[in-house]
C-alpha positions in Angstrom: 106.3 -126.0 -53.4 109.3 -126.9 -55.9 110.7 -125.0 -58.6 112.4 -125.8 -61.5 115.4 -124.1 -60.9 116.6 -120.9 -58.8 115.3 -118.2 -61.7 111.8 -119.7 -61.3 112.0 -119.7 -57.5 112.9 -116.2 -57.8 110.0 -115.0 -60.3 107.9 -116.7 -58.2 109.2 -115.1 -55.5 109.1 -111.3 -57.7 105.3 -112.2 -58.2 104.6 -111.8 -54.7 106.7 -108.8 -54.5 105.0 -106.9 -57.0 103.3 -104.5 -54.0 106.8 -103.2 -53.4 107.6 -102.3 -57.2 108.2 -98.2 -56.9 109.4 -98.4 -53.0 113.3 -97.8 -52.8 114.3 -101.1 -51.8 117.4 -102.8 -52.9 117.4 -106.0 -53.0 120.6 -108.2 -51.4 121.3 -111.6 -52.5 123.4 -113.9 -50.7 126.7 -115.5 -52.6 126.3 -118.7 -54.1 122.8 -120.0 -54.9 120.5 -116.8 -53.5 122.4 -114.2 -56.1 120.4 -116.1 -59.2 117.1 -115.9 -57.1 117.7 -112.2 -56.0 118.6 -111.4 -59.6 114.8 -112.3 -60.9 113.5 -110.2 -57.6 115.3 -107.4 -58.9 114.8 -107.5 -62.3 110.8 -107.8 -61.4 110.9 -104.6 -59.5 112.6 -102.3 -61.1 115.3 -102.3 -57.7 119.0 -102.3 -57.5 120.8 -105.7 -56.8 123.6 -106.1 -54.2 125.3 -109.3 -53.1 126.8 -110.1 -49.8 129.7 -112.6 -50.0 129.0 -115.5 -47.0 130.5 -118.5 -45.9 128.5 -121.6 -44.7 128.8 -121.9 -40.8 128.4 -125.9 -40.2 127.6 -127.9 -37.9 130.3 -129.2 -35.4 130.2 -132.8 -34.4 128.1 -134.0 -37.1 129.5 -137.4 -39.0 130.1 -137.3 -42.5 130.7 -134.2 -45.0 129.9 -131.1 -43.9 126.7 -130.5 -45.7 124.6 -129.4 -42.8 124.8 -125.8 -42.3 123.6 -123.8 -39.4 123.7 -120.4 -40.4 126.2 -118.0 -42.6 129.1 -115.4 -41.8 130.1 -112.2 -43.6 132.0 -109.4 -42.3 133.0 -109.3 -38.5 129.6 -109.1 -36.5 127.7 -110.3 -39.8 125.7 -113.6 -38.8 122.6 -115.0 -40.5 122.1 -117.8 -38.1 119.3 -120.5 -39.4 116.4 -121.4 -37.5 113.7 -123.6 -37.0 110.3 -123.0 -36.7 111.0 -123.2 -32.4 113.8 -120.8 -33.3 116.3 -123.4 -31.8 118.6 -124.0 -34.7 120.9 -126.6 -33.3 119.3 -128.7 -31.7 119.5 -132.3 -33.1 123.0 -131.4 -34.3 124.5 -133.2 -31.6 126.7 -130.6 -30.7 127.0 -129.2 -27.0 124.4 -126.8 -25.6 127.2 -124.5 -25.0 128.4 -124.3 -28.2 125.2 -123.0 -29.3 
C-alpha cells in the first residue's frame, strides 16, 4: 500500500480507527515523521494528541551512512526496538550476537 504523503497515511490509518471514536484514548505520535500521521488519527477521533521525542537507535557495524535503524530511545528505560516479522530485528545487520 503507498500513500501520498504522511497526512494520507494517517487518514487512512483514522479510517480504520473509526471503532475507537468515543473511547478515551490519546493518541501518541512519535517525533519526526509519525507526529503528522498521529495528527490525522487524532483529528479523526475526536482524541487528544501527545508526542514522545525519540532518537533513532542504528545499526552498529553497518557500512555507509547510518540510515538503517533498529529501534528508537526516549527517556531512560524507554525503547521501541524494531522487529521483523521472526521478531529478530538484527539479524542481517552484521553486528555481533551479543550486541543484540
Amino acid at each position: 500500500m503507498f500513500f501520498a504523503d504522511r497526512a494520507d497515511a494517517g487518514r487512512r490509518l483514522a479510517a480504520r480507527l473509526e471503532y475507537m471514536r468515543g473511547e478515551q484514548v490519546v493518541v501518541l505520535g512519535l517525533s519526526r515523521g509519525g507526529v503528522p500521521v498521529a495528527l490525522e488519527v487524532a483529528r479523526a477521533l475526536g482524541a487528544p494528541l501527545d508526542v514522545i521525542v525519540v532518537r533513532k537507535l542504528g545499526v552498529p557495524f553497518q557500512p555507509g551512512p547510518p540510515a538503517r535503524s533498529r529501534g528508537r530511545t526516549a527517556a531512560p528505560g524507554w525503547c521501541s526496538p524494531c522487529r521483523s516479522q521472526r521478531g529478530d530485528g538484527m539479524r542481517g545487520s552484521r553486528a555481533p550476537p551479543t550486541s543484540w
